[in-house]
N, C-alpha and C positions, 0 to 999 in steps of 0.2 A: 655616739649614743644611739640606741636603737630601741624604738619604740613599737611595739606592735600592739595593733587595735583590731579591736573584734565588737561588730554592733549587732548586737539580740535586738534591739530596739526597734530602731525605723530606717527604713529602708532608703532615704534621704535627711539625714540626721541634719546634715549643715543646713537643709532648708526649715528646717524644723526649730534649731537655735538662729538661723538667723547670721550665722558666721562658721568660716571653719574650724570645726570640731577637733581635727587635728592637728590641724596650724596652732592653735590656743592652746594646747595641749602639750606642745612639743616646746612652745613658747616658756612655758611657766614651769615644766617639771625642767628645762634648762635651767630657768634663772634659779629654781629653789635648789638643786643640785649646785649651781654655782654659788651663790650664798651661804651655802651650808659646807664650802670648800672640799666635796667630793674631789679625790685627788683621782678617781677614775674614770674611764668610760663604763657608761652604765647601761642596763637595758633592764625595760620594764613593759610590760602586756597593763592595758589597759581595756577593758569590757563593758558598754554603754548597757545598757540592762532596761526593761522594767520593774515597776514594784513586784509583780508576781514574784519575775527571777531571783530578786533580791533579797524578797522575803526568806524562798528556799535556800538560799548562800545563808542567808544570816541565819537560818534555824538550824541546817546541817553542819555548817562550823561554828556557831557560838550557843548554839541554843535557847536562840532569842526566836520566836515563832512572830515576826514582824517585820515589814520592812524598814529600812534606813537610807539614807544620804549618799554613802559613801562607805566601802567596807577596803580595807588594806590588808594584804597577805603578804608581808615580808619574809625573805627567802633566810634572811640572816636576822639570829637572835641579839642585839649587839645589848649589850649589858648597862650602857649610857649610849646616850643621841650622840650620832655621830664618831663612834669611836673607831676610827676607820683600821686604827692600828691592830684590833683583834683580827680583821681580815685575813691579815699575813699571817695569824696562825693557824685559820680554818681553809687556807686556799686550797687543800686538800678535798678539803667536803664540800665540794663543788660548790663554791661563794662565787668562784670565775670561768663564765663561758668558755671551754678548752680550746674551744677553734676560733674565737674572735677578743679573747680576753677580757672580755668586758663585765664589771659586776653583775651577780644577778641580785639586781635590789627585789623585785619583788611583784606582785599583781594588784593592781587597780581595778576595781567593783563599782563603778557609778551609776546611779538611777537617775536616767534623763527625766521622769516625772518628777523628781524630789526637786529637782535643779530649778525647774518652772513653779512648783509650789513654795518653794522657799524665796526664790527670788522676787516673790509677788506679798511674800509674807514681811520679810523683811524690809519691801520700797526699795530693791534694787535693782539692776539688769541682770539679766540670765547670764551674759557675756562673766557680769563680777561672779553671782552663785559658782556659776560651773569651772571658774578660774579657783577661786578659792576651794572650793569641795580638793579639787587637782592639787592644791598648792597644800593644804592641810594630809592628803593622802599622803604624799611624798616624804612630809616628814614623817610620817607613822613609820613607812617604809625603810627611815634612815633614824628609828627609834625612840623618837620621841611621841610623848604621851600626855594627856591631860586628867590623869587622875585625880590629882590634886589642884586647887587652886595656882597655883606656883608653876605646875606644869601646864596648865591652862593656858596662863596667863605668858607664859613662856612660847607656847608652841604661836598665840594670834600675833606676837609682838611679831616674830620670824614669819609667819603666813603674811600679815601684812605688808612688811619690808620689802618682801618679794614683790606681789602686789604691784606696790606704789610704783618702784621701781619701773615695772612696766607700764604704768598710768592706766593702771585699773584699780577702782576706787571705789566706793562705799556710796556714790552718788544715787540719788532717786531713780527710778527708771522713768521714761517719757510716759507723763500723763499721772504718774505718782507722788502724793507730798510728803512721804514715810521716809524717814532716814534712819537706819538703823546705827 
């Protein structure tokens, strides 16, 4: 798997959350890549940002003049989560790095400010937000969606699984009695 990271942000990010960045990172888009039975090696750019940058990402590709959380740019359009077996018919139209074989799942957009205001909104640790923001991205990337209720409720079941798994959890943060 191969992961590359690019920080717009701050210029010591891990002291800024408190842990590392990329170890947590690399941590969870394994497990949610392993739980979701990706049958390949993967590689994915992920991009720590502020609101400003994020605003711009999200007005020039969705044309939402706002910032958000977490924005995903999947390389591959798959037509149901997970449907690995279309790959094989698009390995043409470059779905796989030709020198390292490895899928190109797609680009991750995080706003290190959204991470600390949601995490404070919610009653939980930055550690959980920016786990979950990551763990929620990766399914986008591997085509799932929460349009609907169903898909909602589909994508938190699988984000949390993951989650748990790693004993990262929906606990208060220190000094908080909000549980969301």
């Amino acid at each position: 798997m191969t992961i590359t990271f690019e920080n717009e942000y701050a210029e010591d990010l891990d002291a800024r959350l408190g842990f590392s960045g990329e170890a947590l990172a690399r941590e969870v888009i394994a497990k949610v890549l392993s739980d979701e039975d990706c049958p390949y090696e993967a590689e994915i750019s992920v991009l720590f940002i502020d609101e400003d940058g994020i605003r711009e990402i999200n007005s020039k590709t969705r044309g939402i003049d706002a910032p958000t959380d977490v924005l995903s740019f999947p390389m591959f359009p798959f037509s149901s989560p997970a449907a690995y077996g279309e790959l094989e018919e698009a390995a043409a139209a470059d779905t796989f790095d030709p020198e390292s074989g490895e899928l190109l799942l797609g680009d991750i957009v995080l706003c290190i400010p959204r991470v600390f205001s949601q995490a404070q909104e919610y009653g939980h640790s930055v550690r959980r937000e920016y786990a979950f923001l990551l763990a929620h991205s990766v399914l986008h990337l591997l085509g799932y969606d929460h349009m609907s209720a169903e898909e909602a409720a589909e994508m938190e079941k699988r984000q949390e699984r993951s989650l748990k798994t790693l004993g990262i959890s929906r606990e208060p943060a220190p000094g908080s009695s909000l549980i969301q």
